[in-house]
C-alpha positions as CSV (number, residue, x, y, z in Angstrom):
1,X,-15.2,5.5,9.3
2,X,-18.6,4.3,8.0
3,X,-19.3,1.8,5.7
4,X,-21.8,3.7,3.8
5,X,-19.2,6.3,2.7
6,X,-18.5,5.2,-1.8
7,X,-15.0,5.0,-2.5
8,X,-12.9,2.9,-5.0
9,X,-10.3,0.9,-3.2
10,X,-7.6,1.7,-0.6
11,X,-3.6,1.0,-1.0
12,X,-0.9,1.2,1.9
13,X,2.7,1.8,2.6
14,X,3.3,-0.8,5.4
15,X,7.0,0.1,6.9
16,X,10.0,-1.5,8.9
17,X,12.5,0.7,9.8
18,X,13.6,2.3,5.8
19,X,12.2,0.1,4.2
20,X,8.2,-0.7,3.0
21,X,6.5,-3.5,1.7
22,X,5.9,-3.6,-2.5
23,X,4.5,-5.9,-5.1
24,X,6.2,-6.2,-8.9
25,X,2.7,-6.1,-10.7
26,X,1.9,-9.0,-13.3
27,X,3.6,-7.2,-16.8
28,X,0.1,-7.6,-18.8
29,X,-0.2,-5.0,-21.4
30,X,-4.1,-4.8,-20.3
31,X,-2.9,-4.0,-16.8
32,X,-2.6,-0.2,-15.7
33,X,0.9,0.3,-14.9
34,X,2.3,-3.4,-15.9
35,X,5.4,-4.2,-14.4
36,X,5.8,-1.5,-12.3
37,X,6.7,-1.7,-8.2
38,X,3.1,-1.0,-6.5
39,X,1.9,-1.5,-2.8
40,X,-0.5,-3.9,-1.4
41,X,-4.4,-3.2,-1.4
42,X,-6.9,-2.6,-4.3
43,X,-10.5,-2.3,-5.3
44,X,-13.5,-2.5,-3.1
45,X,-15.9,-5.5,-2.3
46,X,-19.4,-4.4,-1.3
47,X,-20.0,-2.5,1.4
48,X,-16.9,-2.8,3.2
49,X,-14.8,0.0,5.3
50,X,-11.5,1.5,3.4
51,X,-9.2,-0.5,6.4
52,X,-11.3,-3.7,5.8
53,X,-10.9,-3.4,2.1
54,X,-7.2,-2.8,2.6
55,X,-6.7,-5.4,5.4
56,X,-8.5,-8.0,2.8
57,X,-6.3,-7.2,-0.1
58,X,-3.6,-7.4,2.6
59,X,-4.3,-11.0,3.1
60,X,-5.1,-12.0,-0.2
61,X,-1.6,-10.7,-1.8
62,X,0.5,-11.8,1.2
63,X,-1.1,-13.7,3.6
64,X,-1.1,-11.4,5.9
65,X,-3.7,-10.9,8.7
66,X,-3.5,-7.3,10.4
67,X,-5.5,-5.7,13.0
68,X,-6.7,-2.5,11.6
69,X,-5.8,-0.5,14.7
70,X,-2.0,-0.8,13.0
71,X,-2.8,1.5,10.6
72,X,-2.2,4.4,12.3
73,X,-1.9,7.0,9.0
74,X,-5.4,7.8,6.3
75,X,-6.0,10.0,3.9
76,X,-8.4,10.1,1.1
77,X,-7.2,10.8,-2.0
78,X,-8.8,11.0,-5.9
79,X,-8.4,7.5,-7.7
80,X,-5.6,6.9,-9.3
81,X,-7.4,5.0,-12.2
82,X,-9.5,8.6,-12.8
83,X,-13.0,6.9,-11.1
84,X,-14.9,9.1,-9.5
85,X,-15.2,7.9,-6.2
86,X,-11.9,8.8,-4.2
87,X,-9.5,6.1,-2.8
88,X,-8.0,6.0,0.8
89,X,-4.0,5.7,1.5
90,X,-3.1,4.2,4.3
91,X,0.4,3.6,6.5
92,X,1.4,1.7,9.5
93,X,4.1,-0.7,10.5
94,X,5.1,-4.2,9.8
95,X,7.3,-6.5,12.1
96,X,10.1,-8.6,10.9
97,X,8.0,-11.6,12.4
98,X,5.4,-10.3,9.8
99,X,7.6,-9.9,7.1
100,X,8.9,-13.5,7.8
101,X,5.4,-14.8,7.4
102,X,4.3,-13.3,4.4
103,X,3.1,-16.0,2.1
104,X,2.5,-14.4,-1.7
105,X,-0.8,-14.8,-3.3
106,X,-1.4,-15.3,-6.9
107,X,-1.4,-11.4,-8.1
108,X,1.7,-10.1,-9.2
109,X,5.4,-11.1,-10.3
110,X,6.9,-11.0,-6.3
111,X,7.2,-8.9,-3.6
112,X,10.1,-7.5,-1.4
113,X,11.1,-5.3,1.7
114,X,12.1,-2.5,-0.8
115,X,14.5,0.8,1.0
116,X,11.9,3.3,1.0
117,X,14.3,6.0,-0.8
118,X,14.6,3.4,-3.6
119,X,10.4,3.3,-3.9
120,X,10.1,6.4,-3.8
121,X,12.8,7.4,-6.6
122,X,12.0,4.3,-9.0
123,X,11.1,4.7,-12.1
124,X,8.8,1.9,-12.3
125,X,7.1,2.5,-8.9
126,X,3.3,3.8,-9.1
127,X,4.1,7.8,-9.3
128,X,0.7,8.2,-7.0
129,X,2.0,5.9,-4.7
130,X,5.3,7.6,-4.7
131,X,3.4,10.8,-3.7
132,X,1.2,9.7,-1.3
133,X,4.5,8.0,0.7
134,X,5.9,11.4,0.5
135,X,3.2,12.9,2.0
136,X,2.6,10.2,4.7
137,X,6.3,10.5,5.8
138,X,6.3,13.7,6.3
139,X,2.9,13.7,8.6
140,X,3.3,10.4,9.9
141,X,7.1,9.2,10.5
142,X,7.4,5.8,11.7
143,X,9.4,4.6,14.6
144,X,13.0,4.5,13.1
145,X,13.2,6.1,10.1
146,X,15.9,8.1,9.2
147,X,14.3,11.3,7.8
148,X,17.6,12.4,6.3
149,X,17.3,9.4,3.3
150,X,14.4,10.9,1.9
């Protein structure tokens, strides 16, 4: 993917077993969405790449340092904040060894290892997010999920 191409930021689902990595966003009324369950990633820096930008946000929410050959699921989508450069989606997995090192940066209330039915039937999870899951899951399902929970 070049850098050149514009977009607006990039988000992921990463996933272990049912279950996918989420963020409770800071509950600021000037916030889109405030409160609600969200995934890692966000806006672009500069010139970077859709997985850099999502591999930096990575780290910068949870501490997290990912090669970005474990993204193994993209698609561009429109933004969900109505910009008009398009966003990317991404999804991969995430180890427990991972999961155990996680280390929560400074945006957002917590995180957790939330069951991906749960996510994805939330009330307070990101409806785009909840759509672009769906969509993933059903073109790209990871190693040991059970297809029947969705």
């Amino acid at each position: 993917m070049s850098a050149a191409a514009a977009f607006h930021g990039a988000k992921a689902a990463f996933l272990n077993g049912s279950r996918v990595l989420t963020l409770q966003r800071d509950d600021l009324p000037a916030l889109p969405w405030p409160g609600y369950h969200d995934l890692p990633g966000g806006g672009r820096e500069g010139d970077e790449a859709p997985e850099a930008c999502l591999l930096r946000e990575l780290e910068e929410e949870f501490g997290l340092r990912l090669p970005p050959g474990r993204l193994r699921y993209r698609q561009s989508w429109p933004s969900m904040n109505g910009a008009a450069l398009p966003s990317w989606f991404f999804a991969g997995e995430i180890t427990a060894a991972e999961i155990a090192q996680i280390r929560f940066g400074e945006e957002g209330q917590g995180w957790q290892m939330m069951d991906i039915s749960r996510f994805l039937s939330h009330p307070r999870a990101i409806p785009a997010l909840q759509d672009r899951l769906r969509l993933a899951l059903r073109n790209y399902p990871p190693p040991g999920l059970m297809q029947a929970r969705l």
